[in-house]
C-alpha positions in Angstrom: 7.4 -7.7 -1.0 7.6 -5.3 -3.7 3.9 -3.8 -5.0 1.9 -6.9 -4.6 -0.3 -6.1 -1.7 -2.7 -4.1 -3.5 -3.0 -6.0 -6.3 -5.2 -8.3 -3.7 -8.8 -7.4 -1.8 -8.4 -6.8 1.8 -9.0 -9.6 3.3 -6.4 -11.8 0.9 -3.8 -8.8 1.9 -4.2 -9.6 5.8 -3.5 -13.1 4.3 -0.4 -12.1 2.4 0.8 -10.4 5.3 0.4 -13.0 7.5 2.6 -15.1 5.3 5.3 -12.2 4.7 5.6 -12.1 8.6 5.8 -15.7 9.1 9.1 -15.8 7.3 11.1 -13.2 9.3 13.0 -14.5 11.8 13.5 -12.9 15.2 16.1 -9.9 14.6 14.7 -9.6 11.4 12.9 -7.3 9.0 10.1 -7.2 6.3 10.7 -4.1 3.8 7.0 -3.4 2.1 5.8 -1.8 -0.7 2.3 -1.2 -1.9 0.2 1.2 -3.2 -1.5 3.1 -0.7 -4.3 5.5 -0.2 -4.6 8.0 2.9 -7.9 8.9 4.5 -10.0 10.4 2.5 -9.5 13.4 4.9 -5.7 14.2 4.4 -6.0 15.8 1.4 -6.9 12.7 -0.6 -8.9 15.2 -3.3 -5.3 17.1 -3.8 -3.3 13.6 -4.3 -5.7 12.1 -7.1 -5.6 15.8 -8.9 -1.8 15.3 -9.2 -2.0 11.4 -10.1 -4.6 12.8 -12.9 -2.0 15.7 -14.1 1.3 13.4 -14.0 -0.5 11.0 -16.1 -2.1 13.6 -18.9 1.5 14.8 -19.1 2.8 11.4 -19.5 0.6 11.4 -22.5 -2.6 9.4 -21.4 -5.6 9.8 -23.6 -8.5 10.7 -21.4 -10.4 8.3 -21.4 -7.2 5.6 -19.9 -6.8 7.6 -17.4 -10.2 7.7 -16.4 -10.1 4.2 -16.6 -7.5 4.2 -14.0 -9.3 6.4 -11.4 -11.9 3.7 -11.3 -9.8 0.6 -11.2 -9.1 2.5 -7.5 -10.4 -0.3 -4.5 -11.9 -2.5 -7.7 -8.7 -4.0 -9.9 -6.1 -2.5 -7.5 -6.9 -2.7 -3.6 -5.4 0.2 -1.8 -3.7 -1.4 1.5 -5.3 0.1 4.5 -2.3 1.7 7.0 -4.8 -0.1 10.1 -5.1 -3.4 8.2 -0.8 -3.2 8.1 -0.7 -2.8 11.3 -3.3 -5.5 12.4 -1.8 -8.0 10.2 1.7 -7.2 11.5 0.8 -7.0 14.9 -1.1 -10.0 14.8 1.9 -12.3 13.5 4.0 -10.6 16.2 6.2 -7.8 14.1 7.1 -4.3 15.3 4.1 -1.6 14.3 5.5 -0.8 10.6 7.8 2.7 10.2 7.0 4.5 6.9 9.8 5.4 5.1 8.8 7.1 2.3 6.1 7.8 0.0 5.1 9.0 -3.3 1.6 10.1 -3.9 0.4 6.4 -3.1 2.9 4.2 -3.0 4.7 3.7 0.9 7.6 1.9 2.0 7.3 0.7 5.1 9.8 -1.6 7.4 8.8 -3.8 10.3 11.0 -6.1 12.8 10.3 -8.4 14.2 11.8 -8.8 17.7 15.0 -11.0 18.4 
């Protein structure tokens, strides 16, 4: 699943991920994207500055990008790590293994085992 996660509340993305899981087969693995916030204590304050700066030197007027910042957890659902690895857990996958990320946006990969 490529960036769909968060465009769904929490509680349909535990759904989602359900679903995602329920089509690996043993040996398999499910590749993830989705944007992501971190705690708000991992220099969360730091990462939104940078989000603000990329997109004023993309060109954003002000007030979009404002616009954006409050969309945040209201229009687009960051996908809590613990809720990943509930979900995936739950449906019997492998805890997920980050493999990169981008301000807010993770990869992750899970397996489920053979």
């Amino acid at each position: 699943s490529h960036n769909v996660p968060h465009l769904l509340p929490p509680e349909r993305q535990l759904a989602l991920l359900q679903t995602l899981a329920s089509c690996v087969t043993p040996g398999g693995a499910l590749v993830l994207s989705a944007y992501s916030e971190p705690d708000n204590g991992t220099g969360f304050e730091a990462l939104l500055a940078i989000a603000g700066t990329r997109l004023r030197q993309r060109g954003l007027p002000e007030t979009m990008i404002e616009q954006v910042m409050a969309s945040r957890n209201t229009v687009v659902f960051s996908l809590d790590q613990s809720l990943l690895e509930a979900g995936l857990a739950d449906a019997g996958m492998e805890p997920p293994l980050l493999l990169q990320q981008s301000l807010c946006s993770r990869l992750w990969l899970s397996r489920r085992p053979a």
